[in-house]
GUFIMI-164703 format. One record per residue (C-alpha): residue in one letter; z, y, x. Coordinates in Angstrom, 3 decimals, decimal comma, always signed. Layout:
<nodes>
@residuo = A | z = Z | y = Y | x = X
...
</nodes>
This chain:
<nodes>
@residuo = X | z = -24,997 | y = -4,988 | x = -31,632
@residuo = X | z = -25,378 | y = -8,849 | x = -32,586
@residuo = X | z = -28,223 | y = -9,427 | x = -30,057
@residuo = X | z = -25,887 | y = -8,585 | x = -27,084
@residuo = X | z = -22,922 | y = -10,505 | x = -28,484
@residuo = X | z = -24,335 | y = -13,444 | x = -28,833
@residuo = X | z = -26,460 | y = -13,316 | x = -25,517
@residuo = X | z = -22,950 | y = -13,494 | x = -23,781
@residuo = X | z = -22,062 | y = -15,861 | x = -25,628
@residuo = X | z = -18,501 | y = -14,418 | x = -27,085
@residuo = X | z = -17,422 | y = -16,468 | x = -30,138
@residuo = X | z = -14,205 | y = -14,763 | x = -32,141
@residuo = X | z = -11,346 | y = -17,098 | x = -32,642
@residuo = X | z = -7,938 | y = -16,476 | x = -34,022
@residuo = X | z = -6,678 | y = -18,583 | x = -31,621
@residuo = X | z = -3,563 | y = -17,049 | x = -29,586
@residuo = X | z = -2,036 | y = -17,601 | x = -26,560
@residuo = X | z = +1,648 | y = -17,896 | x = -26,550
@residuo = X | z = +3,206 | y = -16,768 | x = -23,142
@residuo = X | z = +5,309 | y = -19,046 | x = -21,241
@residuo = X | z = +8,092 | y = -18,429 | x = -18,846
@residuo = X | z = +6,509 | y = -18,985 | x = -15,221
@residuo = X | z = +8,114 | y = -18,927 | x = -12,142
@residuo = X | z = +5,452 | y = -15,840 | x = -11,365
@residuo = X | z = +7,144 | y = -14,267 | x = -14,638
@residuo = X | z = +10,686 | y = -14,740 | x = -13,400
@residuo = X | z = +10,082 | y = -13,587 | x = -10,244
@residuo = X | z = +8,184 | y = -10,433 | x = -11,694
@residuo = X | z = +11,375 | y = -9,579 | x = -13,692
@residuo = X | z = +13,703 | y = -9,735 | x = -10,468
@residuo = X | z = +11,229 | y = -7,384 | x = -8,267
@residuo = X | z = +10,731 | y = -5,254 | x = -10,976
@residuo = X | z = +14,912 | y = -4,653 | x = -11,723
@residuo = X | z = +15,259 | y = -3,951 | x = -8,620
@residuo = X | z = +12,312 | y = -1,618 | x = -7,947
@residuo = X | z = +13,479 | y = -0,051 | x = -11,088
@residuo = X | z = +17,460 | y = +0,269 | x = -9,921
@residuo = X | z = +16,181 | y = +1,736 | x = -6,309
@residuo = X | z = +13,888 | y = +4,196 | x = -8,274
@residuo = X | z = +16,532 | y = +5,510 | x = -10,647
@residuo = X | z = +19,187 | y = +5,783 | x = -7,761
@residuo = X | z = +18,012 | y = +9,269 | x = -6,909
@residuo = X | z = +17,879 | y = +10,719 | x = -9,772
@residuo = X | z = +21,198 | y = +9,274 | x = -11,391
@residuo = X | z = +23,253 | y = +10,409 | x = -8,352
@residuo = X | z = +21,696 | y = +14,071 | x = -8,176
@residuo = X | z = +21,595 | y = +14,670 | x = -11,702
@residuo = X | z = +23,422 | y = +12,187 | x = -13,688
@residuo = X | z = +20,642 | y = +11,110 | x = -15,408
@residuo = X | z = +18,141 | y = +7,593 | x = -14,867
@residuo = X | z = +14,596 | y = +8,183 | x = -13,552
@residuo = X | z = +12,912 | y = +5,400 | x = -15,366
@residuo = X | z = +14,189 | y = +6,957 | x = -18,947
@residuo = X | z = +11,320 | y = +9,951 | x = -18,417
@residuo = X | z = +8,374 | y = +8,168 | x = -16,274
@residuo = X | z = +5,293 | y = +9,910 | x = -15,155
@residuo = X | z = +2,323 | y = +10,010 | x = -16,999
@residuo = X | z = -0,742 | y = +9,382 | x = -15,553
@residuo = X | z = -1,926 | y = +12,666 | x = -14,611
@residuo = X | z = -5,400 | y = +12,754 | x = -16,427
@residuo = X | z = -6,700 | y = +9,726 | x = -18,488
@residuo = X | z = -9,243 | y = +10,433 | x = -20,348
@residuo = X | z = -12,195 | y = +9,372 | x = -17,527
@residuo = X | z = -10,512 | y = +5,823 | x = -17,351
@residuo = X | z = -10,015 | y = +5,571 | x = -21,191
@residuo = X | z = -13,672 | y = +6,715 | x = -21,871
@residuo = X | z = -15,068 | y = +3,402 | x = -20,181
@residuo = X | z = -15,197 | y = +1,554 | x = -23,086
@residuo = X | z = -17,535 | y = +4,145 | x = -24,557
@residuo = X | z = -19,468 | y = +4,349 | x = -21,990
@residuo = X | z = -19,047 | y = +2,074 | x = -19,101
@residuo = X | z = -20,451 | y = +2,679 | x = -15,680
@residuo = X | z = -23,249 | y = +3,629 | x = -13,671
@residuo = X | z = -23,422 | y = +0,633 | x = -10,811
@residuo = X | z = -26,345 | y = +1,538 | x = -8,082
@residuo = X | z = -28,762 | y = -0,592 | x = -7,170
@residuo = X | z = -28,248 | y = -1,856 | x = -10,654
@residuo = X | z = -30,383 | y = -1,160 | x = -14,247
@residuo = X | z = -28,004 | y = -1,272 | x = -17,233
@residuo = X | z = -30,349 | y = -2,746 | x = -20,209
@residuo = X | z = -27,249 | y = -2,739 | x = -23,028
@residuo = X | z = -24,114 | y = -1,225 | x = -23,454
@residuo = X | z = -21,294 | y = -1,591 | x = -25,814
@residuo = X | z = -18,364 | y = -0,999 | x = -26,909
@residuo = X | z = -16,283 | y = -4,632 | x = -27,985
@residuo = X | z = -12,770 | y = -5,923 | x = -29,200
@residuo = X | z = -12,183 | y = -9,062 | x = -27,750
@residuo = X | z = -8,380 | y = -10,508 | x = -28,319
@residuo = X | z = -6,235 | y = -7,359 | x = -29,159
@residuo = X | z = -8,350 | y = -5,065 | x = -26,739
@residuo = X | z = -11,226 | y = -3,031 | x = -26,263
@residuo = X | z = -13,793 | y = -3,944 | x = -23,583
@residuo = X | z = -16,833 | y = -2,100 | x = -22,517
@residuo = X | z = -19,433 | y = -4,822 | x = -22,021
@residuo = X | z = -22,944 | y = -4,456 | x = -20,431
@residuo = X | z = -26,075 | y = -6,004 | x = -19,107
@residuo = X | z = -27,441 | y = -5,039 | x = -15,454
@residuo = X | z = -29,843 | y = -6,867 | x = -13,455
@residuo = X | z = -31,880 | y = -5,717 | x = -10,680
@residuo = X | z = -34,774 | y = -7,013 | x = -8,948
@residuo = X | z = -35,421 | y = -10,757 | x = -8,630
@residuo = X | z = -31,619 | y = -11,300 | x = -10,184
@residuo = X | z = -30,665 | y = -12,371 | x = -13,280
@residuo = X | z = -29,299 | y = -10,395 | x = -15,439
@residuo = X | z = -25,399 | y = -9,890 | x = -15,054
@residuo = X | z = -22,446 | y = -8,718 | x = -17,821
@residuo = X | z = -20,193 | y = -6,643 | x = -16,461
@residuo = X | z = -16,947 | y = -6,422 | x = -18,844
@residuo = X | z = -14,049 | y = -3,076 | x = -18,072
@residuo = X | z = -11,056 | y = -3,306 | x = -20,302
@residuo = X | z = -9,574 | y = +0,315 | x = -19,130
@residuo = X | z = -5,810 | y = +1,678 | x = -19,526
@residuo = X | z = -5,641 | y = +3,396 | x = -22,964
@residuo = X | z = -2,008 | y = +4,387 | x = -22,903
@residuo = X | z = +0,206 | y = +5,796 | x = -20,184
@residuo = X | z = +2,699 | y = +2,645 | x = -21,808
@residuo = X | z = -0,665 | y = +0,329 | x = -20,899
@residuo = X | z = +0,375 | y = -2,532 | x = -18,836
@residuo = X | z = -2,147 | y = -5,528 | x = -17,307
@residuo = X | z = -1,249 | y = -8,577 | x = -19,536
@residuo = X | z = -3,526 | y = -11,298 | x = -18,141
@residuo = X | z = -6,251 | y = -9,786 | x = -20,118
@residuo = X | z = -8,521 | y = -13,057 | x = -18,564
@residuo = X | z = -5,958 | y = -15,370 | x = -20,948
@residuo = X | z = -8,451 | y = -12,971 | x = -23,789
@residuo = X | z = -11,575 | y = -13,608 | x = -21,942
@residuo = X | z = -11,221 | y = -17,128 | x = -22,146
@residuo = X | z = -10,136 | y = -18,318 | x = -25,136
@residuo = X | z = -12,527 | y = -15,993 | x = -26,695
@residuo = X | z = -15,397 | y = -17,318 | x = -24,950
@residuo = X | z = -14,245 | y = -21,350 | x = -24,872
@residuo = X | z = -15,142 | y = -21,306 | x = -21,380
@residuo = X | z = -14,168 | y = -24,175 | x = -18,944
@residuo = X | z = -13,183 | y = -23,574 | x = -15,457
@residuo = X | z = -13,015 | y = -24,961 | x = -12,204
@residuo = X | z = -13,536 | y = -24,285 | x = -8,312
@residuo = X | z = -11,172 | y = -21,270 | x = -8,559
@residuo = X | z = -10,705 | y = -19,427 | x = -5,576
@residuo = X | z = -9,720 | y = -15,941 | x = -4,575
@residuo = X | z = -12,472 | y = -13,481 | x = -3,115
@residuo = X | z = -11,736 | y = -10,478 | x = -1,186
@residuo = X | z = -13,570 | y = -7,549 | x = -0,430
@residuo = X | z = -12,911 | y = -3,683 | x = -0,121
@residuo = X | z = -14,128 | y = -0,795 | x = -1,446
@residuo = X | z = -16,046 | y = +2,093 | x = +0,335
@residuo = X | z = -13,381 | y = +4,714 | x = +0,223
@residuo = X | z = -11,567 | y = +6,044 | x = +3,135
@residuo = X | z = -8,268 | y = +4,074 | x = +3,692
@residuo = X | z = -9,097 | y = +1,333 | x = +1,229
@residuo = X | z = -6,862 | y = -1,723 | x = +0,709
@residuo = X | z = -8,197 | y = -5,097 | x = +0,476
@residuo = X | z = -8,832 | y = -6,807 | x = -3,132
@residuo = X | z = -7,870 | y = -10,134 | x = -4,071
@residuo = X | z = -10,171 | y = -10,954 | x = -6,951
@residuo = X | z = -10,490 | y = -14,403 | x = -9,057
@residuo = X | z = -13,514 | y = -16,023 | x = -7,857
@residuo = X | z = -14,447 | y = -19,717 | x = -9,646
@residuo = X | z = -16,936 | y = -21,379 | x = -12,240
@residuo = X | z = -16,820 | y = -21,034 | x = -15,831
@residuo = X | z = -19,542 | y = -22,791 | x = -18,282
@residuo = X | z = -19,726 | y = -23,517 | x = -22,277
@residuo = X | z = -23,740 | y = -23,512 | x = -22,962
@residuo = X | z = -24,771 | y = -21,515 | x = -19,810
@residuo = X | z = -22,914 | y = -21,321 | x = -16,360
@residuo = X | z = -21,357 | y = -18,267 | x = -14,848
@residuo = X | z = -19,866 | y = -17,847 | x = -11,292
@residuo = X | z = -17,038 | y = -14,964 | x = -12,829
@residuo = X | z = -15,241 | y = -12,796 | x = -10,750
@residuo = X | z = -12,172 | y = -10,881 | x = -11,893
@residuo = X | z = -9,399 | y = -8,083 | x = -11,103
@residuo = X | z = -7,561 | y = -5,315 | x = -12,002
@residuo = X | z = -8,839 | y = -2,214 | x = -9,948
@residuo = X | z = -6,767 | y = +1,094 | x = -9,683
@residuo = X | z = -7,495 | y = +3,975 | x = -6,730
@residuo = X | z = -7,208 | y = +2,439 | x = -3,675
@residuo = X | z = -7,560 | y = -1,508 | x = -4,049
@residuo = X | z = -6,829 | y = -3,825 | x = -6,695
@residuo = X | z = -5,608 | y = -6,973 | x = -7,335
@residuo = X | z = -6,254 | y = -9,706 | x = -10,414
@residuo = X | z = -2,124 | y = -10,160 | x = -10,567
@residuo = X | z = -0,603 | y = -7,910 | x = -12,599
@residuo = X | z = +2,738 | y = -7,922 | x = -10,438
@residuo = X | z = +0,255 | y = -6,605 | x = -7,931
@residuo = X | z = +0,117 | y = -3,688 | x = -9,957
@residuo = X | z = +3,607 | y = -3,929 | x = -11,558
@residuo = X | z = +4,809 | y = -3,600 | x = -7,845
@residuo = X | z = +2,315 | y = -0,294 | x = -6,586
@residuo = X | z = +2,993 | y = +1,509 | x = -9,875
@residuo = X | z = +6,827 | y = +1,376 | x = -9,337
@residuo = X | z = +6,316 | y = +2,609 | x = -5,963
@residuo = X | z = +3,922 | y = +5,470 | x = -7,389
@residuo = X | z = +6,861 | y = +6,181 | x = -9,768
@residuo = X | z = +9,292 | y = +7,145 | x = -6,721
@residuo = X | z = +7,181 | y = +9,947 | x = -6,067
@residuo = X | z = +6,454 | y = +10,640 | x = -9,659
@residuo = X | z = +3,192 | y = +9,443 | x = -9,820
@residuo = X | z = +1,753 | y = +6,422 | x = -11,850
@residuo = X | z = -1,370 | y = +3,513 | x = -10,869
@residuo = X | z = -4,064 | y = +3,960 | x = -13,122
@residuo = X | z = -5,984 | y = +0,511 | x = -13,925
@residuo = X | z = -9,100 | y = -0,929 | x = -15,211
@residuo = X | z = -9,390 | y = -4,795 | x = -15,579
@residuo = X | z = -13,033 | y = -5,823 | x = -14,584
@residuo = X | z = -15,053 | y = -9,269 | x = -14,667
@residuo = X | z = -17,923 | y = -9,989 | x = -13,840
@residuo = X | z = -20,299 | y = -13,015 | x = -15,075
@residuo = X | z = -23,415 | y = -13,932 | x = -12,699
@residuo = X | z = -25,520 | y = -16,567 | x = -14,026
@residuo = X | z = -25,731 | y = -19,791 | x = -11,869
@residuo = X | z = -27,419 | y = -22,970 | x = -12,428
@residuo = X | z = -25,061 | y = -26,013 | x = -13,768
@residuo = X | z = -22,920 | y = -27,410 | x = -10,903
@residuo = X | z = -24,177 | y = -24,802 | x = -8,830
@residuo = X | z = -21,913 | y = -24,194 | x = -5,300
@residuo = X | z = -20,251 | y = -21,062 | x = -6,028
@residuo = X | z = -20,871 | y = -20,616 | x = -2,170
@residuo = X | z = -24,449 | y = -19,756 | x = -2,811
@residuo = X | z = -23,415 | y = -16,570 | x = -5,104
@residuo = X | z = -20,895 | y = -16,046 | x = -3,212
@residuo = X | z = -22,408 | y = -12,780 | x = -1,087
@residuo = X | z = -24,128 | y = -11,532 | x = -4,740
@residuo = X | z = -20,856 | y = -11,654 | x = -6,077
@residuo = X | z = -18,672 | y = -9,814 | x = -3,158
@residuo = X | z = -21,528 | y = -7,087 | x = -2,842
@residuo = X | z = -21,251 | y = -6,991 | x = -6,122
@residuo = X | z = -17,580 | y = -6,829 | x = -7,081
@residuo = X | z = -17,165 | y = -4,261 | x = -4,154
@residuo = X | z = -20,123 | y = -2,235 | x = -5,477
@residuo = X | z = -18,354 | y = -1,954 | x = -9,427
@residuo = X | z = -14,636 | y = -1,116 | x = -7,316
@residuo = X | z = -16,460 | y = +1,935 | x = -5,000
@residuo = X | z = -18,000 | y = +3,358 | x = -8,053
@residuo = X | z = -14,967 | y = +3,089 | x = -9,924
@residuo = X | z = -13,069 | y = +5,128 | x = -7,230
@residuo = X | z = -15,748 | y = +7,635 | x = -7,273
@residuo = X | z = -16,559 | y = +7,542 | x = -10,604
@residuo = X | z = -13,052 | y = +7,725 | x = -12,664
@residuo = X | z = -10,312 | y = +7,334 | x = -10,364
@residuo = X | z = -11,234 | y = +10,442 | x = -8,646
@residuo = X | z = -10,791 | y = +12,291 | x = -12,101
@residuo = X | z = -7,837 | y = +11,131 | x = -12,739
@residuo = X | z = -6,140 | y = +13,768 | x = -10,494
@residuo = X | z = -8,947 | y = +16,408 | x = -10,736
@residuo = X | z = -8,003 | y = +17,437 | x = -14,359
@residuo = X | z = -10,841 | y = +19,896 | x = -15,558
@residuo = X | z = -9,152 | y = +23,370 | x = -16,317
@residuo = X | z = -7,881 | y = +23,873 | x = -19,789
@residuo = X | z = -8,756 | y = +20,334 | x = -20,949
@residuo = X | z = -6,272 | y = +18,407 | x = -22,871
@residuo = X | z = -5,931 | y = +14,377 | x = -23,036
@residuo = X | z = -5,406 | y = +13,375 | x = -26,179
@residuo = X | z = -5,189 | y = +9,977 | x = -27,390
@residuo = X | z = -7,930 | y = +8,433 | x = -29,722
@residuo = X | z = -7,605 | y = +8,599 | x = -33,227
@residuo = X | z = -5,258 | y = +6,422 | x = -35,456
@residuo = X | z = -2,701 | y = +6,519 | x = -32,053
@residuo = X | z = -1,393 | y = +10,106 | x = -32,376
@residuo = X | z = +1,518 | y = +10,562 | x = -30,246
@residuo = X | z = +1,508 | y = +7,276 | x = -28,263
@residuo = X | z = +1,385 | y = +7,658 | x = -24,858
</nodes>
C-alpha cells in the first residue's frame, strides 16, 4: 500500500552497489576453503566422493519463507500495517508496531527463500534504498530467551534523511545471530558437518528518535526490543523448521520451480 511506503520513507532507486574486495571478504574466502576442505574430508575418504557437492537442505522452510507474507507477531507490541515489499533485489516483510506511550516502530524481515540463500549485506539494500545517512555506529548485544542461547552482535547507530531513526540490525538463525554474514557463513559450515544447515532471517529495526538524539537514551527500547523480535523468532519459525508437519511438502514459490 502507498500510505505505508511512503510513511517509512523508502524511495526506489536504480542505484547499485558494486562489491569490493575487503579484507573481511578475503578473509571469508580463506575460512570458508578450509571449513569446506575439513567438511568434505570425511566423506571423500569413506566414499570417494566430496561432501559439499550434495549439501543439506534446510530441513523445513516454508515457516521462515512465509515471513514476508506475513511477518510476525511481537508481544507487548500492536502491528497497525503489514506488507509485503521488494526493496533492492529482495523481498522484505515490513510493518508498523507501536505500543503504549511509544512511537510507532517498522520492523523490516528479509527471510531465506532458497536452501542456495546466502546473507549478502542485505543493509548495503536498506540504505541506498532509503538515502539514509549514518553515524554513531556501534554494536549492541543481547540474547534471546531460549534455553542455551548465544549472544547477538547486532548493528546499533543513527540513520536520518527527513526523520531520524536509531536502527538496529542482524541476521538471526536458531540459537543467536549475528549482523556479519561470515558469522553465519562460519555456523552453517559447521551445521553442514553434521548434515544440517543455519536457517536465517535478516531483521532491522527503525525506532524513531528526535534529531541528534543520544542513541544512549533508546538504547534499553532498542535491546528489549531487538531481543523481543529474536525470542519470537525462535519460537515462532525456527522451531518449525525441524518440526515438519506430517505429509506437508515445501515447495518453492511460483516462477522458481526447482530452485532450491
Amino acid at each position: 500500500m502507498n500510505s505505508l511506503k511512503s510513511r517509512l520513507n523508502v524511495t526506489f532507486s536504480p542505484t547499485k552497489v558494486k562489491p569490493k574486495l575487503t579484507l573481511t571478504n578475503i578473509l571469508l574466502i580463506v575460512i570458508l576453503t578450509l571449513l569446506m576442505v575439513v567438511a568434505a574430508l570425511p566423506g571423500y575418504l569413506g566414499g570417494g566422493k566430496w561432501g559439499w557437492q550434495t549439501p543439506p537442505k534446510v530441513a523445513y522452510l516454508k515457516p521462515v519463507r512465509d515471513l514476508k507474507f506475513t511477518g510476525i507477531t511481537v508481544p507487548g507490541w500492536k502491528t497497525l500495517e503489514q506488507e509485503k515489499i521488494k526493496i533492492g533485489e529482495n523481498e522484505w516483510s515490513i510493518q508498523l508496531i507501536e505500543q503504549p506511550n511509544q512511537p510507532e516502530v517498522h520492523l523490516l524481515l528479509m527471510p531465506q527463500s532458497y536452501n542456495i540463500s546466502q546473507p549478502e549485506v542485505e543493509w548495503t539494500d536498506l540504505k541506498y534504498i532509503e538515502h539514509l545517512e549514518e553515524d554513531s555506529e556501534q554494536v549492541l548485544t543481547f540474547r534471546s530467551q531460549v534455553p542455551n542461547a548465544q549472544l547477538v552482535q547486532a548493528r546499533f547507530f543513527r540513520g536520518w534523511k527527513r526523520n531520524t531513526y536509531a536502527v538496529v540490525q542482524w541476521y538471526a538463525w536458531p540459537g543467536g545471530g549475528s549482523f556479519r554474514p561470515l558469522d553465519w557463513f562460519i555456523g552453517d559450515q559447521l551445521a553442514r558437518l553434521h548434515r544440517s544447515r543455519l536457517p536465517w532471517v535478516a531483521v532491522a529495526i527503525k525506532i524513531p528518535i528526535s534529531a541528534l538524539s543520544d542513541l544512549k537514551s533508546v538504547q534499553p527500547l532498542a535491546t528489549s526490543l531487538a531481543e523481543t523480535v529474536q525470542t519470537t523468532l525462535e519460537h515462532e519459525v525456527f522451531s518449525r523448521v525441524y518440526t515438519k508437519p506430517a505429509n506437508a511438502q515445501d515447495h518453492a514459490e511460483p516462477g522458481k520451480k526447482g530452485e532450491n
